[in-house]
C-alpha positions, 0 to 999 in steps of 0.5 A: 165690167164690160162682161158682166154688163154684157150678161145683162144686156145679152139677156135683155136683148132677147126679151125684147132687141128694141130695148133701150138700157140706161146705166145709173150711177148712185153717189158713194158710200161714206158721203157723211165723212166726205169734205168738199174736197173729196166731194169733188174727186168723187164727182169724177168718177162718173167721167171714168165710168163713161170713158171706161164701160159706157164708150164699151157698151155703146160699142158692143151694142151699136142698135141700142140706146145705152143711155148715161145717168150718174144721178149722184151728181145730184147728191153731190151737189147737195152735200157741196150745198150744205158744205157751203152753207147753201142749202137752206134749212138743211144742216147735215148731210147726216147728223153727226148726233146719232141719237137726234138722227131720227128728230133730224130725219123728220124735220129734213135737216139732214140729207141722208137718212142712215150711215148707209147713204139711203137719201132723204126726201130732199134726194129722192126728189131731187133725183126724179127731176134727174131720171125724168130730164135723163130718160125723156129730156123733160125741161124742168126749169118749164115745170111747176117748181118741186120743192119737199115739204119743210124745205120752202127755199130749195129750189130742187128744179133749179139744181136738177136742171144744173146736174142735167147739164153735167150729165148731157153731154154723155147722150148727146149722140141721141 
């Protein structure tokens, strides 16, 4: 909430009144179970968040940037890929044989490493791109192409560049 944000800042703000904040916004909890569907109802939380707490906080703290980053846009994306069989050499968002999970983890043919959602190294590269473009509006597409090792044919500089694209709008005042 608006309150509990404001304790943060409040705090922040006497360390140091020149900080910059940026609020992230991490994929939801389940993602394994989720169908393409509710994949995309999902993706629509970000919006809410914004047009809830974000618009607030801006208000509230009007000589501060309080920069957007709903990141798990980016694991969304993924998990739609591999929904539609568009994502090469991944299989699961998370093997559904829990005994092979660990074999799966290894060979990167699985998204998530755990029913918890904690990503792979597919997500947590794909989502440095996001932070990086997000915090200091770095071209990705101009970078050297990010790829995980064992997964040759996904372009992660491709698919962060088109979650950036999602979430700059919410900073555009900056």
């Amino acid at each position: 909430s608006l309150e509990h944000y404001s304790k943060w800042f409040d705090y922040a703000l006497k360390k140091n009144p020149e900080i910059t904040f940026m609020v992230a916004i991490p994929w939801g909890k389940n993602l394994y179970k989720a169908t393409l569907t509710e994949l995309e109802v999902q993706e629509k939380g970000g919006a809410v968040i914004f047009q809830g707490l974000l618009s607030q906080l801006r208000k509230k703290y009007p000589n501060n940037k309080v920069v957007f980053c709903p990141y798990g846009l980016g694991v969304y994306e993924l998990a739609k890929r591999i929904h539609k069989k568009k994502l090469p050499g991944v299989k699961y968002i998370l093997n559904p044989d829990k005994k092979a999970r660990n074999t799966s983890k290894r060979t990167k043919d699985q998204l998530l490493n755990d029913e918890l959602g904690h990503g792979g190294d597919l997500v947590t590269h794909l989502n440095a791109l996001i932070w990086l473009q997000t915090i200091y509006d770095v071209d990705v597409t101009k970078l050297k192409k990010q790829r995980v090792a064992g997964l040759p044919d996904v372009d992660l500089n491709e698919i962060a560049n088109k979650v950036y694209k999602q979430i700059s709008p919410y900073n555009a005042v900056y």
